[in-house]
Each structure stands twice: as C-alpha cells, then as structure tokens.
C-alpha positions in Angstrom: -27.7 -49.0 -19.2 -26.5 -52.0 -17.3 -29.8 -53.8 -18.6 -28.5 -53.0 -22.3 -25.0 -54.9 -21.1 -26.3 -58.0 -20.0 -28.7 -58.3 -23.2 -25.9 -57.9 -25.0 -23.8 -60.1 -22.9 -26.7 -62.5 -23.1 -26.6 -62.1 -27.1 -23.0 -62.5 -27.8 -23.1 -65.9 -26.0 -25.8 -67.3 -27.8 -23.6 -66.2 -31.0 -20.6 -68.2 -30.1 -22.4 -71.1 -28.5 -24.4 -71.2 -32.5 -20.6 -70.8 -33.8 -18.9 -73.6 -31.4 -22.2 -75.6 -32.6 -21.3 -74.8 -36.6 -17.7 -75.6 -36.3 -18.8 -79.0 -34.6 -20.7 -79.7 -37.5 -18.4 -78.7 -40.0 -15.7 -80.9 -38.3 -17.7 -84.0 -38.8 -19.1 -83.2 -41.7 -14.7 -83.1 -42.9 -14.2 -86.5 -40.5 -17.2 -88.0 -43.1 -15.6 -86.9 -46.2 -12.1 -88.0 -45.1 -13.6 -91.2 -44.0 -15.3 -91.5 -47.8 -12.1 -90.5 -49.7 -10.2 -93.4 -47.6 -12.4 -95.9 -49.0 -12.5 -94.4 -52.5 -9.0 -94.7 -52.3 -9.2 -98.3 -51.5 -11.7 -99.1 -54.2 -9.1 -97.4 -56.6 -6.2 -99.5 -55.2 -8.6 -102.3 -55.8 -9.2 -101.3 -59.2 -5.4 -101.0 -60.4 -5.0 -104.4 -58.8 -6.9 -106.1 -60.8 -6.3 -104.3 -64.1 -2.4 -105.3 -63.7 -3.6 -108.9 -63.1 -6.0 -109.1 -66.0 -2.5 -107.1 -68.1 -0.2 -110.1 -66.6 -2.8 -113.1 -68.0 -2.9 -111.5 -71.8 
C-alpha cells in the first residue's frame, strides 16, 4: 500500500511540474503577442500619421 502512495505521489508531481511547464509557455507565448500588438499599434499610429499629412497637402 505505501508503494501505491509514493507512485502516486511520484505521479501527481510530474503532473504539476508538466502544468507549471505549460503555464510557462503560455505566458510567453501572451508576452509575444502583447509584444506584436505594441508594434502593430505603432505601425497603425504611423499609418494615421501620414494619411492626415497627405489630407493637410490636398
């Protein structure tokens, strides 16, 4: 019986660490596409700024 505890033991950590190991991955996968809307953003601002120039020189 106190075999079947410790596999068990031993199997419910490996499940967290593969969890703790997902939810890294997940985060940076979210720091990436945070980091890609930022400059998407910027290329937008970009954009707008030089469609109200080109409006102001008509």
């Amino acid at each position: 019986m106190e075999y079947q505890i410790e596999k068990e033991k031993a199997e419910t950590e490996v499940q967290i660490s593969l969890k703790e190991n997902e939810i890294r991955m997940k985060e940076e996968s979210i720091s990436l596409y945070k980091d890609e809307k930022k400059i998407l953003k910027e290329n937008l601002k970009k954009l707008n700024e030089k469609e109200q120039d080109l409006s102001q020189t008509r």
